[in-house]
C-alpha positions in Angstrom: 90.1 94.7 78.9 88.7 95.5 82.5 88.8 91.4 83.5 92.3 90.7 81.8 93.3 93.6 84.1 91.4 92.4 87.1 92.6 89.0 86.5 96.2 90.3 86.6 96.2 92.4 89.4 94.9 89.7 91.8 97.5 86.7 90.7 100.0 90.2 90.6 98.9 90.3 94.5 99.2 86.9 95.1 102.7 87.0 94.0 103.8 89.8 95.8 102.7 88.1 98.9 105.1 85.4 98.0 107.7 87.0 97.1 107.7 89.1 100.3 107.2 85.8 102.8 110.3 84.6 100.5 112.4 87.0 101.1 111.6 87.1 105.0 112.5 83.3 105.5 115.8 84.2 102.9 117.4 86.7 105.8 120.2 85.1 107.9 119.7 82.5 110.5 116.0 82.5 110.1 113.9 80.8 112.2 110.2 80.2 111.5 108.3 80.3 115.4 104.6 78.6 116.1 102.6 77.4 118.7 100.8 74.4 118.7 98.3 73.2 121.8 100.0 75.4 124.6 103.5 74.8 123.5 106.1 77.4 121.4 108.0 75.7 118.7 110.9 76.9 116.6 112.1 75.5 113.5 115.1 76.3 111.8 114.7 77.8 108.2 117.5 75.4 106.5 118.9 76.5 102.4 117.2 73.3 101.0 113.3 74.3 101.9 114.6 77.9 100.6 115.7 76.5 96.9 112.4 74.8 96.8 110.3 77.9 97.8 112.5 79.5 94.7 111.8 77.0 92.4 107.8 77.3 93.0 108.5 81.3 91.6 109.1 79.9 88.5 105.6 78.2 88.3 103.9 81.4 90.2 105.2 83.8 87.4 104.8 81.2 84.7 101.2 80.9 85.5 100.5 84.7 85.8 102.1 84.9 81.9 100.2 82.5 80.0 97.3 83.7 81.6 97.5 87.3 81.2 97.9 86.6 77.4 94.9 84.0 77.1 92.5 86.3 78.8 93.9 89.7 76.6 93.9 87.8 73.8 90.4 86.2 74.5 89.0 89.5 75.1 90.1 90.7 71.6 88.7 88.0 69.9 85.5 87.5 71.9 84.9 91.4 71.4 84.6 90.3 67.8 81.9 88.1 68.8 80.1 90.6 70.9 80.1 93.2 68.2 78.7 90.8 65.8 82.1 91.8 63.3 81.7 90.2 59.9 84.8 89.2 57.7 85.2 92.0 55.7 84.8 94.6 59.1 87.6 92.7 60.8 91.4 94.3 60.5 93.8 91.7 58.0 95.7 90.6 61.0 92.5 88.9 62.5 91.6 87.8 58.9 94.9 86.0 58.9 94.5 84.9 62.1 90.8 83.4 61.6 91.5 81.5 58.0 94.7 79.8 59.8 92.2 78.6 62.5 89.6 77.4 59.1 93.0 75.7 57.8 94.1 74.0 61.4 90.7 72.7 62.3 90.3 71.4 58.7 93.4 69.7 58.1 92.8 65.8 58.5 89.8 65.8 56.5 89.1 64.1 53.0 88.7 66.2 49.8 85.5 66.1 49.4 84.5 66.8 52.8 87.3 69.8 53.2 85.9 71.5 50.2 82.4 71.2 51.7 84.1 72.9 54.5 85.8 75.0 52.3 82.0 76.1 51.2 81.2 76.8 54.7 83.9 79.0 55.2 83.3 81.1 52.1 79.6 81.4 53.3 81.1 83.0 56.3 83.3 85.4 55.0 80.6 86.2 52.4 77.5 86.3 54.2 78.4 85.2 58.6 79.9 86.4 61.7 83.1 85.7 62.8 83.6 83.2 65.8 87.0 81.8 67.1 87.6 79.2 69.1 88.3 79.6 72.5 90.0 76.1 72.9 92.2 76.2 70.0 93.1 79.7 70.9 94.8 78.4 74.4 96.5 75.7 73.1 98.5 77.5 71.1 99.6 79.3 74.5 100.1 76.1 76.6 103.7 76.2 78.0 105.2 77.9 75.3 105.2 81.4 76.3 108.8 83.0 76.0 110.3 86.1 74.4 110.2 84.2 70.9 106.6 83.2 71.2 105.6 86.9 72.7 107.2 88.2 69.5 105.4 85.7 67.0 102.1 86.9 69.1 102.5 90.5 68.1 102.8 89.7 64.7 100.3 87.3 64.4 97.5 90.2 66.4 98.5 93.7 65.4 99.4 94.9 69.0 102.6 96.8 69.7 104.7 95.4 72.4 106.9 97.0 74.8 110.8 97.2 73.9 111.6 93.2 74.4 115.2 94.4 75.8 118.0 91.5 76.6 117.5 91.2 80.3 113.9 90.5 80.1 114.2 88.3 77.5 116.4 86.1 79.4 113.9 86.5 82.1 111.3 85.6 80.3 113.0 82.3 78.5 114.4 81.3 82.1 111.0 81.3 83.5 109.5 79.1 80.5 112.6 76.7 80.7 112.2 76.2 84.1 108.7 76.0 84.5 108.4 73.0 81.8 111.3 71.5 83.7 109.4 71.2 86.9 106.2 70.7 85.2 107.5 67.3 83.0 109.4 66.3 85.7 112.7 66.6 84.6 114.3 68.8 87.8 113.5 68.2 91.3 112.8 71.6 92.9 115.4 71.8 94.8 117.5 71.6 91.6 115.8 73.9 90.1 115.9 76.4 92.7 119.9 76.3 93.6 121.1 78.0 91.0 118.9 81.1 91.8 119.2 83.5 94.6 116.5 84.9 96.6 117.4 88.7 94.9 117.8 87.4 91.4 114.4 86.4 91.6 113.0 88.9 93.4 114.3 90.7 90.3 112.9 88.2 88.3 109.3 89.1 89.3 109.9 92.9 89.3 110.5 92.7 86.0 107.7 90.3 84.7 104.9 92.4 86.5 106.5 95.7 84.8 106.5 94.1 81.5 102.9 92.3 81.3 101.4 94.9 82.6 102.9 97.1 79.4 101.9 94.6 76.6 97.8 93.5 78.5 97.8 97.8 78.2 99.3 97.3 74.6 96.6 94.9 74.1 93.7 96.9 75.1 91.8 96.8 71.9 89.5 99.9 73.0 92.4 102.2 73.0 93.6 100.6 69.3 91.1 99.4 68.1 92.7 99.1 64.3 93.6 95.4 65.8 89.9 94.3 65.9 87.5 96.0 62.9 87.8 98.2 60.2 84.8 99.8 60.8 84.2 100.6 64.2 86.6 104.1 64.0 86.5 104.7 67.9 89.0 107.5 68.1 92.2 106.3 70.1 92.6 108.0 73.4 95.9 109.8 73.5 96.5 110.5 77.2 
């Protein structure tokens, strides 16, 4: 889980530096100062360029969840790969999880041609190595990332998530919402961005980073590793 980590710490950092240039230009009366040729310029930091600068926090922490959870979830599921894992050394969670992906792949085809498929499959699980696919994987992930769909991913992958208490679960569905609003064009950034004060999103982004940096640790299949294989039996770490 060392890249998934890596990964989030950098776009963590980004952030941060964001948030804390935000917050800056938020202060009373600000004025922004810069010199261009051999001339000083001021400009005056007015509320509208602020509510846009909030609104773009929304796509900023949006971006930093989906992707944390397609590259821990990758890293399960390509560890499978790695290890060579056969069907029947993989936990029933990724079983489940690899037979819906036979099922969605196959759904459109004829009868003769799904039970030929159907063959294939049971060749697999018989006889093969278990492979996922990558793209189908992150589509399932594609904008919908809220409290709800954190939830479903739990279930559907075996990993224990942090307490999903009220606050960050309004946190979590505001910053989806919001995020598909800008991204489908249905508010304006400055729309998006008045309702929301410089602190409450500050707050916002606090607790975010706190929270996805619980469940990617959750996650980490080498310290449970009950969530990938039945047969490994790596002890798990209890620090």
């Amino acid at each position: 889980m060392e890249n998934t980590l890596t990964d989030f710490y950098k776009r963590a950092t980004e952030i941060e530096l964001y948030f804390d240039f935000l917050s800056k230009l938020s202060q009373k009366d600000t004025t922004l100062h810069y010199k261009e040729s051999t001339k000083n310029h001021s400009v005056y930091i007015n509320k509208e360029l602020l509510t846009i600068l909030r609104a773009n926090c929304f796509l900023l922490l949006y971006n930093l969840i989906e992707s944390s959870f397609k590259n821990a979830l990758w890293e399960i599921l390509g560890n499978i790969q790695a290890e060579n894992l056969s069907y029947d050394e993989i936990s029933e969670k990724i079983q489940e999880l690899w037979i819906q992906e036979q099922a969605w792949i196959k759904r459109d085809y004829t009868s003769k041609k799904f039970a030929n498929l159907i063959k294939e499959a049971t060749n697999v699980i018989l006889n093969g190595k278990i492979k996922f696919n990558q793209n189908l994987i992150f589509q399932q992930l594609s904008g919908n990332v809220d409290a709800k769909r954190i939830i479903e991913l739990s279930q559907k992958y075996g990993f224990e998530m942090p307490q999903l208490d009220g606050e960050i679960a309004e946190i979590l569905n505001k910053i989806k919402e919001n995020r598909n609003y800008l991204s489908h064009g249905n508010l304006t950034f400055a729309d998006c961005g008045k309702d929301y004060s410089t602190d409450e999103i500050v707050l916002f982004k606090d607790r975010v980073l706190n929270y996805m940096e619980k469940i990617i640790n959750n996650i980490n299949f080498l310290s449970s590793p009950k969530i990938i294989s039945k047969v490994l039996n790596k002890p798990k770490n209890h620090e």
